[in-house]
C-alpha positions in Angstrom: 12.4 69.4 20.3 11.6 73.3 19.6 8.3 73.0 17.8 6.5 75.9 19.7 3.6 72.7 20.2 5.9 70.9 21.9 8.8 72.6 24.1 11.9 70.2 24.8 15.9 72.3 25.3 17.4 74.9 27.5 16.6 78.3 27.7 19.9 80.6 28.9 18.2 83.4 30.5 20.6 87.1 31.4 18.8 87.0 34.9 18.3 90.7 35.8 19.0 92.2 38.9 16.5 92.6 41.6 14.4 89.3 40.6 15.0 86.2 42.3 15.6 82.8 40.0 11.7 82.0 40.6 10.6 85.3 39.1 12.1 84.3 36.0 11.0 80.9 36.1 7.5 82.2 36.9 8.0 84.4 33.9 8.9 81.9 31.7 6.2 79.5 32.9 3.5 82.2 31.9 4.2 82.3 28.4 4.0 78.2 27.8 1.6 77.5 30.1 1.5 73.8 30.6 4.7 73.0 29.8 7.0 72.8 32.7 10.0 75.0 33.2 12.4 74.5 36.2 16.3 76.2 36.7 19.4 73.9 37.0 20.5 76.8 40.0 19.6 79.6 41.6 21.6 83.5 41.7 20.9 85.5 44.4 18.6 88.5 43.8 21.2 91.1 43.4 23.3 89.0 40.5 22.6 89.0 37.0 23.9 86.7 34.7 23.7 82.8 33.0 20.5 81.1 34.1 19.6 78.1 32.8 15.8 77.0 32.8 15.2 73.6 31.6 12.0 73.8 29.7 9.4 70.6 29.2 11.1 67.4 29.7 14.4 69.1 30.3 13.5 69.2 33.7 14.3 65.7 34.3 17.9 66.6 33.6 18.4 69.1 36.2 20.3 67.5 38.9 23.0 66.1 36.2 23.1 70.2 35.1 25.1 70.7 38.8 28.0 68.8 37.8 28.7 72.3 35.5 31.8 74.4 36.5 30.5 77.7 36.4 32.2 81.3 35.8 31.8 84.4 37.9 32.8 88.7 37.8 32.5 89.1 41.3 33.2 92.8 42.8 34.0 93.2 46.5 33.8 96.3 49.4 36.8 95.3 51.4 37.3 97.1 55.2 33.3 96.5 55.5 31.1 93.4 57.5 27.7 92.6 55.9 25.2 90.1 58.1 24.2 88.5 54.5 28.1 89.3 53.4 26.7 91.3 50.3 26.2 95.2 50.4 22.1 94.8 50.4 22.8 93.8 53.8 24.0 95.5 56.8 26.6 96.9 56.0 29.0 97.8 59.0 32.4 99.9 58.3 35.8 98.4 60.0 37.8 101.7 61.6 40.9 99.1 62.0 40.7 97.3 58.6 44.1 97.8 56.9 44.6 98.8 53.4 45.7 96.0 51.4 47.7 96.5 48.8 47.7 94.1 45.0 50.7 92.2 46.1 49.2 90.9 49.3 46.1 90.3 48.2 47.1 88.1 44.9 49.6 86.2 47.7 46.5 85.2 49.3 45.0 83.9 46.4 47.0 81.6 45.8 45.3 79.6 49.1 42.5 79.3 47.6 42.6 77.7 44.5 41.9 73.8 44.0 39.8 72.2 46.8 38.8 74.6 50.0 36.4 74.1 53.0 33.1 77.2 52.6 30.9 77.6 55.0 28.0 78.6 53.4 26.1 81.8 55.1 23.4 81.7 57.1 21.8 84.4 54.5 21.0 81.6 51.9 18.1 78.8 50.3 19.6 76.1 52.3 17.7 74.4 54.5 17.6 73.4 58.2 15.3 71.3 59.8 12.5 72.0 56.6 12.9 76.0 56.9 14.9 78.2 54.8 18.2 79.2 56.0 17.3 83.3 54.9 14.6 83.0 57.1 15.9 81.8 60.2 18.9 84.1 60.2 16.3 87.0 59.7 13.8 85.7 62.5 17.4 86.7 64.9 17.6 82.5 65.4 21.2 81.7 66.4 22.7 78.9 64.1 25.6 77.6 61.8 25.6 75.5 58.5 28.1 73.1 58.3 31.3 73.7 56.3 31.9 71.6 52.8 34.5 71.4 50.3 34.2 73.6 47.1 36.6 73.5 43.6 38.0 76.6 42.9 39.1 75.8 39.2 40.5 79.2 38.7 40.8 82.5 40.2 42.3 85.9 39.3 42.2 89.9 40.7 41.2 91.8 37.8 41.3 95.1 39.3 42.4 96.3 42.8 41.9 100.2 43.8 40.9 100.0 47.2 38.6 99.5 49.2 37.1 98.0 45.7 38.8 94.4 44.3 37.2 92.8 41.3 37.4 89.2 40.7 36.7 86.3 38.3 36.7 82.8 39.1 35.4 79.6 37.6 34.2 76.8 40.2 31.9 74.1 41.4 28.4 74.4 41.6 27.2 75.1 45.4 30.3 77.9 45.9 29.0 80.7 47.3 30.9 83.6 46.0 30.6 86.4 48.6 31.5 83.6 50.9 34.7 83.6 48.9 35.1 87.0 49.1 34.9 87.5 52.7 36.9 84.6 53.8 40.0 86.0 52.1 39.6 89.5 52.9 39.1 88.1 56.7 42.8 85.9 56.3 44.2 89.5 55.8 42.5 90.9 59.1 40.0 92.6 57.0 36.6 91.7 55.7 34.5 91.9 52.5 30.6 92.7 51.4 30.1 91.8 48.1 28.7 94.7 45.8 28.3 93.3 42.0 28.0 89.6 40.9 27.6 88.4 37.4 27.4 84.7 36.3 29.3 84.7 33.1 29.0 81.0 32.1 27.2 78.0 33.0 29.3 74.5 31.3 28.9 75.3 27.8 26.3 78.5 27.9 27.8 81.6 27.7 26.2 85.3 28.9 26.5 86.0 25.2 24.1 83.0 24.2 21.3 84.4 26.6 17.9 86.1 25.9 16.6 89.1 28.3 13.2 88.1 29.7 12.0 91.6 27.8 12.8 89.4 25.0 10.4 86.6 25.5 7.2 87.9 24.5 5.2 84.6 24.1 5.4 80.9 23.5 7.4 81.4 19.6 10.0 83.6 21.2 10.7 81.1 23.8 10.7 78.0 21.2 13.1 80.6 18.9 15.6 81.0 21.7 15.9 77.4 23.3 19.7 75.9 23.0 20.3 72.1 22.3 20.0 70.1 26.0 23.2 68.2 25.6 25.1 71.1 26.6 23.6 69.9 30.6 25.5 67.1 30.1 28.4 68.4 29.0 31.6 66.2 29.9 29.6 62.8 30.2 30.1 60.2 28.2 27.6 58.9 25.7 27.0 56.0 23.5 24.5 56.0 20.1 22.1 53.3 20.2 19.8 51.3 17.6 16.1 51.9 17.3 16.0 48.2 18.4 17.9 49.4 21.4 15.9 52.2 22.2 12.8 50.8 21.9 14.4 48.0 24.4 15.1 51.0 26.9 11.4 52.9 26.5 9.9 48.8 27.5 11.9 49.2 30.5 14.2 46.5 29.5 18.2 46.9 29.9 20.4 46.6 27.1 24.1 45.1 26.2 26.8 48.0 25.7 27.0 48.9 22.3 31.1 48.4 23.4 33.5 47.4 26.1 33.9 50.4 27.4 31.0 50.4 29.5 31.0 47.0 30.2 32.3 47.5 33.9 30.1 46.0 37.1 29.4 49.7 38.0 30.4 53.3 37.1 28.9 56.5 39.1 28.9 58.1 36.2 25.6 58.9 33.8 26.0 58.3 30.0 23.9 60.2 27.5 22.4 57.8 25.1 21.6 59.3 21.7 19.4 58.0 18.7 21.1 57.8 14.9 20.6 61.3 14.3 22.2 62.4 17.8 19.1 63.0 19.6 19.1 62.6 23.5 16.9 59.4 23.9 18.4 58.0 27.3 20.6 58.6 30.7 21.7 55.6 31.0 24.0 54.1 33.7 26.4 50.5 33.6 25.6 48.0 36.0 26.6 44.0 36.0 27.2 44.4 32.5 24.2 46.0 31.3 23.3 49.3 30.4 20.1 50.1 32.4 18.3 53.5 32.4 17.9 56.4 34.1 15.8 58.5 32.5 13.7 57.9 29.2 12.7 60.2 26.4 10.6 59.4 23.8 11.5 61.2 20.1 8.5 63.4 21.0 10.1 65.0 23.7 8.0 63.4 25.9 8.9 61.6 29.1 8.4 57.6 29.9 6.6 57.0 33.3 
């Protein structure tokens, strides 16, 4: 829904450098005060870019939102260290560091596309034993996250002229991209610090279909500027369902697969259930032959217990 009265959708947000992810939540969340308003991932202070804030009801489908590939400009200091691996950090020069040269460096690249191992840095939201990573790492505690696979769907040198190298990739949600960075410039005996980032899509949302948050000026400007929700779920597969259906689903009470082919015992993945005018009503998932939910939404845009 989009009625200013009653907030339901996505709001893509060009997150501005120097503001963390909750600034522009907490921005947001001042101008449609009650209505909730919650981001589907965070960019670090320094980036700018595509960030998504799920706004009302929304919020309930944040965690299917990080299943979204998302796209990255990424620009990189090689012959430098950096204790957060970004040039807002400590930023040490390497005397030895060789001068690499396009040919080497697009060689490399080709290791790490597809599937690699990232460890993400200590610099980060993550947590360990209930603390913030970030916060650890700058109380001087001695400690290292554990590695875990990324995608890498694609990845390309847009401009070399050293010691700068620009990048852009597309990849999984939870790569860290001046992780990347440095981890290649370190298989060619150098390092990296990363010195621009800018999220150029999330799934379906482009940079171009964002809003400044100069823009937003009060509840009607954020209502104006919401995109359709089904764009968090892009990729999934969905079914359209009968009022009788639906009204089955809001009673709590599963329902037979509209066809066979969710029918299976069990499937990991989600399907979107839309009403007879393509309105998200349901996340629904197959199970023993039944289609059983995961999350409600009444036509209001409100949410089922």
């Amino acid at each position: 829904m989009t009625s200013a009265d009653n907030l339901f959708g996505v709001l893509a947000v060009d997150k501005p450098a120097g503001q963390t992810s909750r600034d522009c939540v907490n921005h947001v969340q001042r101008l449609i005060r009650p209505c909730k308003v919650g981001h589907t991932g965070t960019l670090d202070p320094m980036a700018t870019g595509v960030l998504l804030l799920a706004i009302g009801s929304a919020t309930r489908l944040v965690e299917f939102a990080h299943r979204l590939p998302k796209s990255y400009e990424a620009e990189f200091q090689l012959g430098v260290t950096s204790n957060t691996l970004d040039t807002d950090g400590v930023v040490t020069e390497l005397p030895t560091a060789p001068i690499i040269e396009l040919a080497t460096w697009d060689l490399e690249l080709e290791n790490w596309r597809g599937t690699i191992q990232q460890r993400p840095p200590n610099y980060s939201a993550l947590k360990v034993q209930g603390q913030r990573a970030y916060q650890l790492a700058r109380q001087g505690v001695d400690f290292q996250l554990a590695t875990r696979d990324v995608e890498i769907f694609s990845l390309e040198t847009l401009q070399l002229e050293y010691p700068q190298v620009t990048l852009r990739l597309q990849c999984s949600s939870g790569t860290y991209v001046r992780c990347l960075g440095a981890d290649i410039a370190r298989k060619l005996n150098s390092d990296a610090g990363m010195s621009r980032l800018v999220r150029t899509q999330i799934g379906p949302y482009r940079l171009s279909d964002c809003v400044t948050l100069e823009q937003l000026d009060g509840r009607e400007t954020v209502c104006q500027n919401l995109k359709p929700l089904l764009g968090l779920l892009d990729g999934l597969p969905s079914v359209s369902l009968s009022a009788k259906q639906i009204l089955q689903l809001q009673h709590g009470v599963p329902i037979d697969p509209p066809n066979e082919s969710f029918s299976g015992t069990v499937t990991t993945d989600p399907i979107a259930a839309m009403d007879s005018s393509g309105q998200l009503v349901a996340i629904l998932q197959a199970q023993s032959g039944k289609l059983r939910s995961l999350r409600v939404f009444f036509p209001s845009g409100g949410q089922a217990e």
